[in-house]
VOSEDO-367835 format. One record per residue (C-alpha): residue in one letter; x, y, z. Coordinates in steps of 0.2 Angstrom, whole numbers, plus 5000, padded with zeros to 4 digits. Example, Ala and Ser with C-alpha at 12.3 -4.5 7.8 and 13.67 -1.06 7.14 Angstrom:
2
A506249785039S506849955036
# end
This chain:
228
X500050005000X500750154995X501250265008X500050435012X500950605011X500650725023X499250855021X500051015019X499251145032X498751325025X499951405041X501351265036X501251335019X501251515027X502751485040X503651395023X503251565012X503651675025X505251595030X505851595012X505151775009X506451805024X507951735019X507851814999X507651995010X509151975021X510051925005X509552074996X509852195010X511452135011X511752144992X511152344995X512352385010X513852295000X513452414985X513152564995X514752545005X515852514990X515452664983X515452754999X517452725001X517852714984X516952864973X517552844955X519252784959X520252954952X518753064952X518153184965X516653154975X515953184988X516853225005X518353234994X519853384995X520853434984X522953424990X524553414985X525953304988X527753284984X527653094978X529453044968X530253244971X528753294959X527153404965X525553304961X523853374964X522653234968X520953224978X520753134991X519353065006X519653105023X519752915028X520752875009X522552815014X523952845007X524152654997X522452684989X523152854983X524552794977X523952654967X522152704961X522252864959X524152924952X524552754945X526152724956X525752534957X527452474962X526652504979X525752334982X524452304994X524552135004X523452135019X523152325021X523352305039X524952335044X525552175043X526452115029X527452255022X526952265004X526552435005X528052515011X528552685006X529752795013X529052975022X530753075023X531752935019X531052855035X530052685030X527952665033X526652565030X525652685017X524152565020X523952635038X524452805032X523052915032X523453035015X522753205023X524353175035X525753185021X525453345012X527453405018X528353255019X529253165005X528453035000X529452904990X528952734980X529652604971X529452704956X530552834962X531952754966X532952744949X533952904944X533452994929X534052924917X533352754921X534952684932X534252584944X534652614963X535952494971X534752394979X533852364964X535252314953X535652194969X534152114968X534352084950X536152034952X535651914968X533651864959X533251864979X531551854976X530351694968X528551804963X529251974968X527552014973X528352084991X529852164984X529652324983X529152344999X530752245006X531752354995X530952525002X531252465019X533052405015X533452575007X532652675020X533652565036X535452595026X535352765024X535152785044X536652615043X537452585027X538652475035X537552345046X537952175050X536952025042X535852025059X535652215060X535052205042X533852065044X533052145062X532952335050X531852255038X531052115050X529252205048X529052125027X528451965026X528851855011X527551725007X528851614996X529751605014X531451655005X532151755015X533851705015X534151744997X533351915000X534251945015X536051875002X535152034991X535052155001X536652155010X537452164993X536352314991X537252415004X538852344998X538152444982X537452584989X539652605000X540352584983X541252434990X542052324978X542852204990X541152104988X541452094967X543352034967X542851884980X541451844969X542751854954X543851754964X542651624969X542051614952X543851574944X544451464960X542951344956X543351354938X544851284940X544251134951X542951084939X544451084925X545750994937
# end
């Protein structure tokens, strides 16, 4: 005998309707307060909006006329609004590092920077390190020299940390180099080659060139083994 269904009640149809009616409203008010508050923080990304200012801010030793929220920081500027993407944004909390950029040579977390608060520092990316005509700084070309880094994608920041620590140390030792740019965080967990990277960047940025003639030597001493 086949088995009897249960009667469906008018209220158990009600409850199931209104039950349903409920969830699709919480959804769609969330939907709503998502949309409203994305265009709340972010109005046009570049263009002016409301509760926007206009400033101005020496970004690379050039003047640059932008506008800006009260609550914008200083990574979002840089990145969305004058194209300085160099400047990478990892966690945007003041954790890993990826945003680094230098405020009078001194190193800072421009996710946590508010941008209102730097109109007369120097602020200084990635971007700005190379000279004009295109040279690269000596920590750069270390890093190129060393390839200290697997995606690269935290680089910059260690490089602007590294270059703001040696010019207040530009002779430190391997440990006082790895504890200046301890606040990066590398995902590829390499930090032995970029710590090889950027101590060869303050051999660079001394002029040494003790550090090339052992390499030279090295290179020729183990030449000669592999021949013999």
């Amino acid at each position: 005998m086949p088995e009897m269904e249960e009667p469906t009640t008018n209220e158990s149809k009600q409850r199931s309707i209104t039950r349903r009616r409920f969830i699709l409203g919480v959804i769609a008010g969330g939907a709503v307060v998502g949309a409203a508050s994305y265009k709340i923080l972010a109005p046009g990304r570049g263009r002016s909006g409301p509760g926007t200012r206009l400033i101005t801010l020496n970004v690379n030793g050039q003047q640059r006329r932008v506008d800006v929220m009260k609550q914008e920081t200083l990574a979002f500027t840089l990145r969305y609004k004058l194209g300085l993407t160099g400047t990478k944004l990892g966690c945007d909390r003041a954790e890993c590092g990826a945003c680094t950029v230098l405020l009078d040579d001194v190193p800072h977390y421009s996710c946590s920077v508010l941008t209102n608060t730097v109109r007369d520092k120097r602020v200084t990316t990635i971007e700005g390190l190379a000279a004009a005509d295109g040279a690269l700084h000596p920590v750069q070309k270390a890093v190129v020299d060393e390839q200290g880094f697997q995606c690269a994608f935290c680089m910059s920041g260690f490089i602007m940390s590294a270059v703001g620590f040696l010019k207040q140390n530009p002779n430190p030792t391997r440990a006082e180099l790895a504890h200046g740019i301890s606040g990066n965080l590398c995902r590829c967990q390499d930090y032995a080659k970029i710590l090889d990277a950027m101590m060869r960047g303050a051999e660079y940025m001394r002029g040494g060139t003790a550090g090339k003639q052992m390499t030279a030597a090295l290179t020729t001493l183990t030449a000669g083994t592999r021949r013999a």
